[in-house]
Structure formats: C-alpha cells, structure tokens
PASE-882423 format. One record per residue (C-alpha): residue in three letters; x, y, z. Coordinates in steps of 0.001 Angstrom, whole numbers, plus 500000, padded with zeros to 6 digits. Example, Ala and Ser with C-alpha at 12.3 -4.5 7.8 and 13.67 -1.06 7.14 Angstrom:
2
Ala512300495500507800Ser513670498940507140
END
This chain:
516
Unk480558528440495394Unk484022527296494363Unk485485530277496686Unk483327528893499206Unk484684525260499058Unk488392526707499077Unk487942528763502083Unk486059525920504080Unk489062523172503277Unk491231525950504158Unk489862526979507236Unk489436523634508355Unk492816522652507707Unk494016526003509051Unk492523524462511954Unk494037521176512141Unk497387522075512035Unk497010523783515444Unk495225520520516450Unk498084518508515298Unk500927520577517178Unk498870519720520678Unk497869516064519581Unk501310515126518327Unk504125516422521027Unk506894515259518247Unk505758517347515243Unk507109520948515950Unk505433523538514228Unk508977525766514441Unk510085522993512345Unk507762522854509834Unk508274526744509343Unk511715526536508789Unk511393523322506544Unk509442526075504169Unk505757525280505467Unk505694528866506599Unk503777530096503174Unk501476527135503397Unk500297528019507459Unk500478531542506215Unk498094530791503278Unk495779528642505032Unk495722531034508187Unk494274533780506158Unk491742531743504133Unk490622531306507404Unk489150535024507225Unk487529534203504090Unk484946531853505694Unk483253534192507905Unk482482536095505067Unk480968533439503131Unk478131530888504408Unk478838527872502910Unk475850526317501564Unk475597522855503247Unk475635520720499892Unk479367521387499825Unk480175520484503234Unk481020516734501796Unk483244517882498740Unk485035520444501343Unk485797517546504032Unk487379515069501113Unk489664518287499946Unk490554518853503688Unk491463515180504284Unk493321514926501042Unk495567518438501176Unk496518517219504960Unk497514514000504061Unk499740515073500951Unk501172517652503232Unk502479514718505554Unk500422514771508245Unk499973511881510977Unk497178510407508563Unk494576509197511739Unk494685512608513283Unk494155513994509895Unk491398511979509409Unk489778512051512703Unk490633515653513307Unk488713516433509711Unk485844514344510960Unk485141515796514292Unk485692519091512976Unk483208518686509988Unk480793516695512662Unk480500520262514488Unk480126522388511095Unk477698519623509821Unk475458520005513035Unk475744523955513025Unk474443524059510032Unk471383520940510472Unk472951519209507617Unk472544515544509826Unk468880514003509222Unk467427512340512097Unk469293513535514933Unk469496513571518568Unk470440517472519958Unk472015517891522752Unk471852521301524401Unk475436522538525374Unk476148526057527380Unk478688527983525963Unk478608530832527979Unk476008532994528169Unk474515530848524713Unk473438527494523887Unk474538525673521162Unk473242522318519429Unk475373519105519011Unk474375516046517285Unk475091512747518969Unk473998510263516611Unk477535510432515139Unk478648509662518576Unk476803506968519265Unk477180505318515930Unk481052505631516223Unk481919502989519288Unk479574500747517241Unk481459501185513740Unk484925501181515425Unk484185498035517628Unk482891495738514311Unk485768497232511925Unk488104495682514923Unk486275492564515074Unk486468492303511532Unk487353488419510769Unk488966489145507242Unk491097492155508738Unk492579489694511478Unk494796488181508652Unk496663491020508644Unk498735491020511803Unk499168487024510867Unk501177487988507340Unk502574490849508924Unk504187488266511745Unk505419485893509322Unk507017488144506825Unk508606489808510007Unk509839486268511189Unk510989484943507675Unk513005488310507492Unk514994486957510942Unk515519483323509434Unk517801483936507014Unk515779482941503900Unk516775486043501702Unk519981485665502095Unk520337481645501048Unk518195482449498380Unk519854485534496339Unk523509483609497279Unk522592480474495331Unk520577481898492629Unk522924484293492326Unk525472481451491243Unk523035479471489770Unk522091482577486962Unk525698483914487394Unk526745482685483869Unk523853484852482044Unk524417488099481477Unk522110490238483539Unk522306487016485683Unk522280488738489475Unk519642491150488027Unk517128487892487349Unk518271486199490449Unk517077489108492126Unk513545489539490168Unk513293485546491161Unk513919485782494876Unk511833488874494939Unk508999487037493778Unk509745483814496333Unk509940486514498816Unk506630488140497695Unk504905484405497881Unk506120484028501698Unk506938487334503697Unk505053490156501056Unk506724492457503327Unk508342495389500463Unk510551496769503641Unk512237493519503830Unk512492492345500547Unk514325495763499423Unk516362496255502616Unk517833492825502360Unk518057492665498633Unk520016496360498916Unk522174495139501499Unk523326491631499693Unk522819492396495908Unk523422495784495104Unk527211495734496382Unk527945492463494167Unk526113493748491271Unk528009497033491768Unk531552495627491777Unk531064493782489237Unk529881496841486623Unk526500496601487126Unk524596499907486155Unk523862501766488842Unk520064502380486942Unk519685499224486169Unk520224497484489732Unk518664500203491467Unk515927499445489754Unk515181496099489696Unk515616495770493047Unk512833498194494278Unk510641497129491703Unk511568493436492460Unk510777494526496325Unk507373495512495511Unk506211491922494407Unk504667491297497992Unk502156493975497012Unk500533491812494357Unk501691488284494660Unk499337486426497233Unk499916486711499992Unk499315490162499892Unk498129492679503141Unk497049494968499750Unk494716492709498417Unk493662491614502037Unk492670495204502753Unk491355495696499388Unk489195492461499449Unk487834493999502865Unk487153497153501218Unk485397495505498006Unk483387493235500030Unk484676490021497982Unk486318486773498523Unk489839487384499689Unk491065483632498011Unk489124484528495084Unk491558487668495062Unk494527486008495978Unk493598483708493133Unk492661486514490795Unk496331488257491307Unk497987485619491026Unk498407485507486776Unk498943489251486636Unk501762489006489663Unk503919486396487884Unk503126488181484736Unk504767491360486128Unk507315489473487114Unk508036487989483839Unk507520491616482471Unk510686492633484611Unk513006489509483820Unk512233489735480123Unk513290493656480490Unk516544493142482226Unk517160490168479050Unk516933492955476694Unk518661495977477941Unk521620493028479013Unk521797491998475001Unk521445495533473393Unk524225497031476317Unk525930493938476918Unk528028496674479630Unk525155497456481534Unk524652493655483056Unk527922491733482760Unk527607488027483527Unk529891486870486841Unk533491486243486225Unk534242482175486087Unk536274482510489271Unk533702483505491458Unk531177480697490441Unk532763478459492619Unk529881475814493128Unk529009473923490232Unk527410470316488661Unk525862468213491440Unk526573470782494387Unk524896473562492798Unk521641471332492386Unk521732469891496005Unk522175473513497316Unk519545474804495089Unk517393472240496018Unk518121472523499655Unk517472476267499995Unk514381476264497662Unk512323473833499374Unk511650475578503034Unk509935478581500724Unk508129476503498560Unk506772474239501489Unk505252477335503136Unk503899478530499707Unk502172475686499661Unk500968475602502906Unk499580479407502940Unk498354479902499680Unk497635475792498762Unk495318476105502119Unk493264478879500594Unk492939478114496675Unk491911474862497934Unk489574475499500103Unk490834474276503231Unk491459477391505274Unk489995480732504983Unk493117483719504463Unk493111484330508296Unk493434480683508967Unk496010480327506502Unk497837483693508230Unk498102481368510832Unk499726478685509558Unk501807480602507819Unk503175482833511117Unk503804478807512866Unk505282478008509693Unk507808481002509565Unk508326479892513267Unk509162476563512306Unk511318477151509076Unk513319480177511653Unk514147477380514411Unk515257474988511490Unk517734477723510372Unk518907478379514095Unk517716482105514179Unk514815481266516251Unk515615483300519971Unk513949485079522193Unk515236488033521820Unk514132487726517656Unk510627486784518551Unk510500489764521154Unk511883491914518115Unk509515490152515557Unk506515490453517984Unk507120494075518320Unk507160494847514468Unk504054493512514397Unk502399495430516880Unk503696498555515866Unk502275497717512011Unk498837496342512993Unk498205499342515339Unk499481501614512687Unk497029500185510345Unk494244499975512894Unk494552503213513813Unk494353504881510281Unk491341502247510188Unk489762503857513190Unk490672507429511807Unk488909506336508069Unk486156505565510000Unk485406508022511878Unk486066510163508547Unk483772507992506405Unk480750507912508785Unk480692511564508938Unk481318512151505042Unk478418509812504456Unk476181511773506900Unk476865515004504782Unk476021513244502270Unk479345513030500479Unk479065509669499264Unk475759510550497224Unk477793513403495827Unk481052511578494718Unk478400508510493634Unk477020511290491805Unk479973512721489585Unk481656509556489095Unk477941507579487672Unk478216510425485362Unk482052510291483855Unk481573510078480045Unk482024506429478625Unk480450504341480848Unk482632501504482257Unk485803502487480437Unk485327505817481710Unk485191505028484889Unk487499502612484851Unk489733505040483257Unk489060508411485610Unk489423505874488992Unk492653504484487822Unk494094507507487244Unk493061509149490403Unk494773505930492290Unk497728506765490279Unk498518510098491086Unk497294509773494472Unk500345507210494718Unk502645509963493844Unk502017511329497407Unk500225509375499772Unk500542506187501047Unk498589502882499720Unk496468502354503013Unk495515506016502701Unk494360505507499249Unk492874502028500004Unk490811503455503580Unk489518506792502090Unk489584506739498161Unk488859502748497225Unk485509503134499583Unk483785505614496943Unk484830503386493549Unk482495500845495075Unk479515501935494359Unk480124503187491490Unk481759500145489991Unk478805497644491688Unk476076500079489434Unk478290499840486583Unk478074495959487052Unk482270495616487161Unk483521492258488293Unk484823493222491682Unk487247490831491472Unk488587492094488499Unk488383495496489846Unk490321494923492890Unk493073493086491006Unk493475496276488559Unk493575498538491971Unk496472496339493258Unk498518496381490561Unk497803500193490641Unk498747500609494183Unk502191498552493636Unk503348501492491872Unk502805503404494763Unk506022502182496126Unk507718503199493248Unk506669506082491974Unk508701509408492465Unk509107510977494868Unk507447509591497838Unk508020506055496565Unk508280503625500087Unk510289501101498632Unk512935504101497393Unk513467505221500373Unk514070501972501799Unk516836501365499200Unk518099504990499621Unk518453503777503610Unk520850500908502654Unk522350502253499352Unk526269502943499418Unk527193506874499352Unk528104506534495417Unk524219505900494695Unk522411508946493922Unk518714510093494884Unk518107510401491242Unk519867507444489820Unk517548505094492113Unk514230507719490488Unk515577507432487086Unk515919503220487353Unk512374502528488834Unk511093504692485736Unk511043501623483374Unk509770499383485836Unk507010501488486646Unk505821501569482713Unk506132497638482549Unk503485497482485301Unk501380499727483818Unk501386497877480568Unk500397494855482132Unk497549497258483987Unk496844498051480166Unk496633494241479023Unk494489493079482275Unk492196496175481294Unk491937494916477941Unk491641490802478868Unk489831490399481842Unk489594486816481728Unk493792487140482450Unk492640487722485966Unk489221485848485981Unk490219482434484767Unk491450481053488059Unk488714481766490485Unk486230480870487399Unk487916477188487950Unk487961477594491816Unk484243477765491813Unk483807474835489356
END
C-alpha cells in the first residue's frame, strides 16, 4: 500500500508540473532542467507508469493528496496552482473511484465513452471561496499590510536606529541593542519583516561594520531583530492564525504579547553577553562620533519616539481595550501611518500609488493561496483526509505533550522549506481538531504556533528574512556568515517556545485579565 501511495503522489505531481508550465507562462520547464530538476521530472515521470499497475485503494487517496501538495510546494512551486492543481486533480481521481458520498453525477462524453463527474465539489466551491473572501477577521490584513507599507515610506526606521543608535552608542554591543529595540518598535507599528530587515541592513549593518562589528553577530541580530513583526501584535501571523483557530484575534494579540517582548529580551540579553566575554566582537562607538549629548539627546529621543508610540497606542490600545475589533483597529492604524507620513513630509502621490500597490500585490498573494487552500481543503475533507490525519495524530503517544510535541516539530521543519502562509493555510487546519479533543487552550496553542512560525524566517536555507538581508548586504558578507549568525537566535526562540510550553499562564495571564 505504501508503493501505492508513492506512485499516486508521484503521478499526480508528475502531472502538475506539465500543468504548471501551461498555467504559469514565466516558469520554463528548460530552466528547471538545467537548474538540476531534470532527475526529479525524470523520477516522477516514470512513477507515473507505476500507477496503472496498481489500483489504489480509495482510503489512501487523502494521505496521497497531502504528500502531493507538500513535495510541490517544497519543490518551489507557485503554491495556489499547486494547491488548486492537486485539488482538481484529486477531485477527478476521487470521483473515478466513488470515493465522494452524496453526490450529484454528471454524465460527460468522452468519445465513444461516458464518464462520471461529481459536482457537489463544484458547487460547494463558489460558496466556500465567496465567505473565506468575505471573511470580517481576514479584512485586517490588507489594513496592517497598508500601514506597515506606509510607515516604511515615512521615514520612521531611519530616525529611530539614528538616535538610539547614539543614545546606546556608549555600551558595548550598543548598535546591536539599538537595533533589537527599533526592531521591536517596528514590529509594534509596521510588523512588516521585509521592511524592518531591508532598512535595518541598509542603515545598521554598514555602521556596525566599520566600526568592527562581527560580521555573525550583526548579521544576526538584525534578521532575527526583523522577524519581531511576526509575533509582536500587530501581527498578519497571528491574524491568520486566529482565523485559522477560530479564536479571538485581541485575545491573541494579547496572548503574544509577553512571549514577543520576552524574545526580545532573550536577544538583547544575548548580544550583553557575547559583548562582555568578546569584548572585540561588539565594540562600543568611538566618543567622536556621539556627537549629541545631555539635553539634546533627550529632546531628540523624545521627539522621534513619540509618533511610534502614539500609533501603538492607538492600534493595539483600541483592541486590548475593547474599543475596536483588529480590523477596525487596521484601520486606524493605515490613517494613522497616513497621518504620521504627511507629518514627516514623505506623504506624495506618487508614495501612496507605490504604497497602494504593495498592498495589492500582498493581499492578492495571500488571497489567492487562500482560494488555492481552499479549494485543496474541501476536497481533502471529502476524501476523507481530515478523519485520517484526525486519526493518527488523536493517537500520538503521550497525550497532550505528545501532540504538542509531534505538531511543533512538524511546523518546524516545515519552516525549513516552505513558507509560513503555506504552513498556516494547509498544515495549522488539521492541529485543530486534534488540539480542541485534546482540550488545549487555543489561545495558548496559537501563541506557541507563532513563535514557531517566526523561525520560519530564519531558519536555513529558505529563511525570508535572509534573503532579504542577503539583497542589501555589502559584497564582503557571506551566504554563510548571515546562516551561521541567525543560528543562535534561532535557539533563543526556541527556548522561550520551551518555557511558554512549560508555563502556560506566561501567555494566558493577559487575556485572563482582559475578560475580568
């Protein structure tokens, strides 16, 4: 049966990758042979014989799609036309074989023979698609999306690592902890990792650089500083993931909130330590180039901290206080960016045109893989899938913990390769089940899934937030030098993944007194 399984994912995907050259004009399949994807087409090609010598037994149909889905995404493949592609596909193997209960057939001529199709999936897909889009928690997305774009325009990131910079100059590893505490004013406001590590490489790592900075050790704390926005409300993870969970997306926000400044302590408190055993590694800033002190230091502090901190406040204080709901608060938050852009002088046209078109490209990205999920999700369920992965995960040894420990792995290692909407569309949908029979706080569970996905952006080697820094790195940075930094980083977070695992109420205690 194992054979079986193999040579229907194979097949399938065998399949797909034909689909894919017609779908997607700009992926040339001469390229991908010559890029060394020739033994992988030639592999899957001829599994491709193997499944007309085998009739797969229909139970396996569900297990086979997830494998499909899963090799074409870590191969790299446009992940909505994976996902769709898979779906439609397994739709017509699911209704050749009568696998679909309570369907409608629809006689088709083929020739000189008929052939049954089941349109229940068909009808049930305009209906799925059209609520997922009117989905009122998913609207907050292109709303955080906007104002992290804007704030990116304004100017903001720069003020902010340019006076911190000076103000933690004197300390040794001083620009590494100015750039840990920007990254996590930068996570409270834009939570966009693109432009907190793009305009952290740009400004920081040159200073910290010249001024004998190890190329490790600023490397890394600048993609892992970058990553912030993926668990400090306001977060598009935890938005998605609160979607996903079916749970409060403030009690969330509130919920991450401990765990994201305690990550963030985590990182400063590292840089303190490697800067007083290697003293060389982190020099402080030479007294000549401190060059605003006393009473002008605090005015400028003061001046460039309080446009974040306003907007903090107005975002997340609108939420946690039950004033707005997270889309509402989106809102504010993309007139707030606006505002603090136009105060700043980099409001223009030709910006908002720029910021407005970010957007769009992100949200449709996102709703797209949303459409492609569900299209792959409705279909998985109706071979019944769901009850199969429900199945083997209710059984892991060790109950909770085991569970707990098998899922968090698998999001883990999944990170490695694929992308964190990938994991959070197709992979987070069967852990809920699972973890609602095992009677896990949801809340807790989504927290421990979003510090896990932050290290999606960091881990090696498909990493986002590396390749962002490798995009605006000087030529003397290595590949592997900016690997090698984010290693240490990447432990921290998963000892604090470790001590949320191990005290819950770390993440529990503030929506506990929310609901008081």
């Amino acid at each position: 049966m194992g054979i079986e399984l193999l040579a229907a994912a194979l097949f399938s995907i065998a399949v797909l990758l034909f689909a894919l050259q017609v779908l997607v004009p700009q992926w040339d399949l001469r390229t991908a042979m010559t890029e060394g994807r020739i033994l992988t087409l030639v592999t899957l090609v001829a599994a491709a014989g193997l499944y007309y010598f085998f009739w797969l037994d229909p139970q396996w149909l569900g297990p086979a799609m997830f494998v499909a889905a899963l090799v074409l995404l870590v191969l790299g493949y446009p992940v909505a036309f994976s996902l769709g592609g898979v779906a439609i596909l397994f739709a017509l193997l699911g209704s050749s074989l009568e696998v679909f209960d309570d369907v409608m057939s629809y006689v088709v001529p083929l020739g000189d023979r008929l052939e049954l199709f089941d349109f229940n999936l068909l009808t049930a897909m305009p209906e799925r698609i059209f609520g997922m889009m009117s989905n009122y928690t998913l609207l907050a997305i292109p709303y955080f999306i906007f104002m992290g774009s804007m704030l990116e325009k304004s100017g903001l990131a720069e003020k902010l690592l340019e006076t911190i910079g000076i103000l933690f100059g004197p300390l040794r590893g001083g620009l590494a902890l100015a750039v840990i505490f920007v990254g996590a004013m930068l996570a409270a406001t834009t939570g966009v990792v693109a432009a907190s590590v793009v305009a952290m490489g740009l400004i920081s790592l040159p200073i910290m650089l010249r001024y004998g900075y190890n190329k490790e050790l600023a490397t890394g704390v600048i993609v892992a500083s970058g990553t912030l926005g993926q668990i400090i409300p306001p977060s598009v993870v935890l938005v998605v993931l609160g979607d996903q969970l079916g749970v409060s997306v403030g009690d969330l926000f509130l919920g991450a909130l401990l765990p994201g400044l305690m990550i963030s302590a985590a990182f400063a408190l590292h840089v303190i330590v490697v800067s007083l055993i290697k003293p060389e590694v982190a020099p402080a800033l030479p007294a000549e180039v401190r060059n605003v002190k006393g009473l002008d230091l605090a005015q400028r502090v003061v001046t460039v901290m309080i446009p974040p901190l306003v907007l903090i406040l107005l975002v997340l204080g609108s939420i946690f206080f039950g004033v707005a709901t997270p889309t509402e608060a989106g809102a504010l938050g993309a007139l707030g960016a606006v505002l603090l852009a136009w105060a700043n002088g980099q409001f223009t046209a030709p910006k908002l045109v720029e910021v407005s078109d970010a957007t769009l490209r992100i949200t449709s990205m996102v709703m797209m893989i949303l459409v492609g999920s569900t299209a792959f999700s409705l279909v998985f369920r109706g071979l019944d899938g769901d009850r199969f992965m429900f199945d083997l995960l209710l059984n892991v040894p060790g109950g909770q913990m085991g569970f707990l420990l098998v899922s968090m792995l698998t999001v883990f290692s999944l990170g490695f390769f694929i992308d964190f909407f990938e994991i959070a569309f197709i992979v987070i949908p069967l852990f809920v089940p699972v973890a609602r029979s095992l009677d896990i706080d949801l809340i807790w569970y989504g927290v421990l899934l979003g510090v896990n996905l932050q290290t999606s952006f960091l881990t090696p080697p498909f990493g986002f937030a590396l390749f962002y820094l490798r995009g605006v790195a000087p030529p003397e940075i290595k590949t592997s030098e900016i690997y090698r930094g984010a290693v240490p980083f990447i432990l921290l977070q998963l000892f604090v993944l470790v001590l949320l695992v191990a005290f819950p109420g770390i993440v529990n205690i503030l929506p506990s007194l929310a609901q008081r």
